[in-house]
N, C-alpha and C positions, 0 to 999 in steps of 0.2 A: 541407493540407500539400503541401510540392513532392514528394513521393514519391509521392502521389496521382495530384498531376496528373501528375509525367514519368513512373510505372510503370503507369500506368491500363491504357494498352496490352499490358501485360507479362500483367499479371492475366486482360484482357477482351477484349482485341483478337484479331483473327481473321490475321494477319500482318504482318511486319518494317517494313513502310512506313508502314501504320497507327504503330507503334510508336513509329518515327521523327517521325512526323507531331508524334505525342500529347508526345516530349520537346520536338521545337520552342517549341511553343506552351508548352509550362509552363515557371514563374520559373525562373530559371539557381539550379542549386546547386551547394554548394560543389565535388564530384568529379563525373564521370558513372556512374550506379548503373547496375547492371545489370537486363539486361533478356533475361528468357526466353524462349527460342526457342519454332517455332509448335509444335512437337512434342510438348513438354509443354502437356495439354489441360487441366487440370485446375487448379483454383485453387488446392487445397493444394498441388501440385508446383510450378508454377507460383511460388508464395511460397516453396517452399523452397529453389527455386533462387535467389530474391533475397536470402534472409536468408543462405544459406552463403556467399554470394559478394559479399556488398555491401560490403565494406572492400577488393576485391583495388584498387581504383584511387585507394588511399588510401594514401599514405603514415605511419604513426603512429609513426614514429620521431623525424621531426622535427618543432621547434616549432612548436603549434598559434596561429597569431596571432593567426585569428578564431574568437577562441571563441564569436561569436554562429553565425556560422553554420556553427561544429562542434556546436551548439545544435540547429539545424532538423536537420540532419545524423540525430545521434543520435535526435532525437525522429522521423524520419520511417524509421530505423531499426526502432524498437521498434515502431511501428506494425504492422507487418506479423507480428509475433509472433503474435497472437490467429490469423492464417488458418494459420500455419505448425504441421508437426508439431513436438511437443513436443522430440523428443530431436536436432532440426534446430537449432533455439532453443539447446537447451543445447552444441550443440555449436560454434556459432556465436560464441556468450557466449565460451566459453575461447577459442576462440584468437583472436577481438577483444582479448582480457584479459593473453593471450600475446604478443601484438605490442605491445600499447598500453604495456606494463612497460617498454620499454625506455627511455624518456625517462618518470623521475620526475615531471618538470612536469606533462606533457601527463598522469599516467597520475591524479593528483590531483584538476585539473579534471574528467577523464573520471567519477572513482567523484562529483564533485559534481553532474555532469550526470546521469548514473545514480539519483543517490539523486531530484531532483527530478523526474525524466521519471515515475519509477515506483513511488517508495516517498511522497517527502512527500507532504501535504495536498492540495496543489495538481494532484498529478499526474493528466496527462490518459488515462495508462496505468496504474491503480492494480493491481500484481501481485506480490507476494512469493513467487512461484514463478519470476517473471524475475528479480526485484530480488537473490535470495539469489546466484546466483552470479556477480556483478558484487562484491559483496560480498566474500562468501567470498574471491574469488581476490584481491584487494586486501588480504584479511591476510593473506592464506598468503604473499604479495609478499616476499622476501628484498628486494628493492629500495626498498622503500617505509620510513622509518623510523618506531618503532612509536608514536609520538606522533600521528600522524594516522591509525592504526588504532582508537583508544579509542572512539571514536563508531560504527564500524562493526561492534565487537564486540558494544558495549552491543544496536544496534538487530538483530543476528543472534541471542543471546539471545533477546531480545525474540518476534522471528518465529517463533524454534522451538519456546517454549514456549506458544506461542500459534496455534496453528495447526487450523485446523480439524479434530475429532475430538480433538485433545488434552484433555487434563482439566485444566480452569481451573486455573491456581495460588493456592494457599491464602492469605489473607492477616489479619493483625490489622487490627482498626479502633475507632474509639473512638466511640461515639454522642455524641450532643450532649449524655444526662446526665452523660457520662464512663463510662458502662460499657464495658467492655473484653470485645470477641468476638470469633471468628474466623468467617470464612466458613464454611468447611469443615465449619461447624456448623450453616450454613443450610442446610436439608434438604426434599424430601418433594413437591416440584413443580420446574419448570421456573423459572428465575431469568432475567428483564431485569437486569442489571447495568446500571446506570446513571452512566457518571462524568462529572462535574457541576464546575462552579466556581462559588461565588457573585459574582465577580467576571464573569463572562462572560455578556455580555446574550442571546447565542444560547440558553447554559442557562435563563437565567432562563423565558425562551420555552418550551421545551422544558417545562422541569417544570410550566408552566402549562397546554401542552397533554395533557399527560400526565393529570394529576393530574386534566382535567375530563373526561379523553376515557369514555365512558360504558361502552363495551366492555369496555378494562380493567381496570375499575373492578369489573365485573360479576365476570368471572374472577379477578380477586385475592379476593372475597368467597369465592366458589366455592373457593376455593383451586387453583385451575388454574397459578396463574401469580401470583411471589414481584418482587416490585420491590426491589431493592437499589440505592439512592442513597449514590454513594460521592465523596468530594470525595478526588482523589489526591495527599493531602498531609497534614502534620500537624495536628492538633489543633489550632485558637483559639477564643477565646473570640467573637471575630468572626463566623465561619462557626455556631459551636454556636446565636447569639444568630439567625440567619439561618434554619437547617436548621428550629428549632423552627416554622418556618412551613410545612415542605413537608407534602407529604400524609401524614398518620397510617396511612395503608395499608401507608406503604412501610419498608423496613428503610434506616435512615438511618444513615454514617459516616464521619468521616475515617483515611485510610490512608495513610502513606509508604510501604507496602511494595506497595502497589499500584500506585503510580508507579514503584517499579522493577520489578515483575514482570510487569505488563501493557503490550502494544505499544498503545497512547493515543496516535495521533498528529493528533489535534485536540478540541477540546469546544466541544458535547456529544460524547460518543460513547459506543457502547452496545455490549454483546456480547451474545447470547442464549444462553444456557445448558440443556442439558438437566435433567433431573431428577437425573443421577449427574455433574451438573458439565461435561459435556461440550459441549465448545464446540460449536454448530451454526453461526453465523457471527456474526462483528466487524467493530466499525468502520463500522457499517451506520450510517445518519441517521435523522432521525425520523421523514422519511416512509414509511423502510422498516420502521420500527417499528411504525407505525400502520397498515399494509397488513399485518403481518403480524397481528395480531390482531385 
C-alpha cells in the first residue's frame, strides 16, 4: 500500500531525510500523510501519531471526486490501526466521523468504504472493534437521512450480539424430518455451529471435509464436541431432500431466525461455542476449524 511505502520511514527510519527520501520514491497519493518526528522512538507512538493526525491535510468537507483513490486513502488509513493504541484509534474514528458529516455525499461513500475496508468478506482489515464506530456514528448522524441507516443498524445488531464472550443467541430450526427444536436445547459439550448452503459449492466442500476428517469424528463419538449444521434460511423440501445426506453425527437444520440473529457474513462459516453457549470465536474458515481440533 502507499502508506507503507511513503510512512515506512515514519515507523522505521532513523531520521527526517531518510523519511523524506522514503516518500519520494513511493506512489503519489491522494494528500501528503503525516510523518513522525525522530523523537518519538517507538513504533506504537510513532503510529499514534499517524493515525491521530492523518486527515489534518485533508480536506472532508468537500466533494470527494476520486473516490478510488479516497479508496487507497482510507485503506492505507486503517492499516496502521493494528500497531496503534486502542483508545488512539477510537479517537481518531470520531472526529474522522466528525468532519466527514458535513457533506452528506462524501459521508455515504465514506461509511461504504468503511464497511468494505473492515467489515465485508473481502476485507483486507477484518475488525469489528474498528468497524463499530464508523458505524455507530453514521446512525447517530442527524445529517444522514434514515433510509441509508437500515443496513447499518441491522449489521450493529449483528456485531453486538455476537461478540466474543457473549452467549450465542437462541434460535428455532426445523430438521429435515420437520421436527421443530431450538438450540438452546442443545446442551452438554462444546458446539461447531456450522452454517452451510446447499446451494454453495464452498459448503459443499466443507461438509465433505468435515464429515471425513478423522479427529472430529473421534470427538463427536467421545462426546467432546456437538456439530450443528444449520442452513440460515427457511425450511424446503429441497434442502430437507439434500441435508438427509450430510453426516448422521451431526445435528442437522434449517433456521430464518438464525439469518437474523447471527453476524454470517459469508458461507461456509462457523462460530465455535462453548459448552454454556459462549462464543469462543466466529467467522473463522475451515482451515481454522480443522487446526483447531
Amino acid at each position: 500500500m502507499a502508506a507503507v511505502a511513503m510512512a515506512a520511514a515514519a515507523l522505521c527510519g532513523s531520521n527526517a531525510a531518510q523519511a523524506q527520501e522514503e516518500a519520494v520514491q513511493a506512489p503519489a497519493t491522494m494528500f501528503p500523510y503525516p510523518v513522525a518526528p525522530d523523537t518519538i522512538s517507538t513504533l506504537e507512538g510513532r503510529t499514534n501519531y499517524i493515525v491521530s493526525r492523518f486527515w489534518d491535510n485533508f480536506n472532508l468537507s468537500k466533494h470527494i471526486a476520486d473516490s478510488a483513490a479516497f479508496d487507497g486513502a482510507f485503506r492505507d488509513y486503517v492499516t496502521f490501526f493494528k500497531f496503534a493504541h486502542r483508545n488512539i484509534v477510537f479517537s481518531s474514528i470520531k472526529q474522522f466521523m466528525n468532519r466527514a458529516q458535513s457533506n452528506q455525499t462524501n459521508y455515504i461513500m465514506i461509511m461504504e468504504i468503511a464497511e468494505k475496508a473492515l467489515y465485508a468478506p473481502g476485507a483486507e482489515y477484518w475488525s469489528d472493534e474498528a468497524y463499530l464506530p464508523f458505524a455507530k456514528a453514521f446512525v447517530e448522524s442527524k445529517k444522514v437521512k434514515n433510509a441509508y441507516k437500515v443496513r447499518y443498524k441491522a449489521q450493529i445488531k449483528k456485531i453486538e450480539q455476537n461478540q466474543t464472550g457473549a452467549i450465542a443467541p437462541d434460535f428455532a430450526f426445523v430438521t429435515p424430518d420437520k421436527q421443530k427444536l431450538h438450540f438452546a436445547d442443545i446442551t452438554g459439550c462444546p458446539i461447531l455451529l456450522f452454517f452451510n448452503d446447499p446451494d454453495c459449492p464452498d459448503c459443499s466442500i466443507a461438509r465433505l471435509r468435515l464429515s471425513t476428517d478423522v479427529t472430529l469424528n473421534r470427538l463427536i463419538d467421545e462426546g467432546q464436541v456437538k456439530v450443528m449444521s444449520i442452513m440460515p434460511d427457511g425450511y424446503t423440501r429441497e434442502w430437507a431432500e439434500d441435508a438427509r445426506g450430510y453426516s448422521d453425527k451431526w445435528i442437522v437444520g434449517a433456521s430464518e431466525e438464525a439469518g437474523d440473529n447471527y453476524d454470517i457474513r459469508y458461507s461456509p462459516s462457523f462460530y465455535l461455542l462453548d459448552k454454556d453457549h459462549k462464543i469462543v470465536d466466529k467467522n473463522i474458515n475451515l482451515e481454522a476449524v480443522k487446526r483447531l481440533f
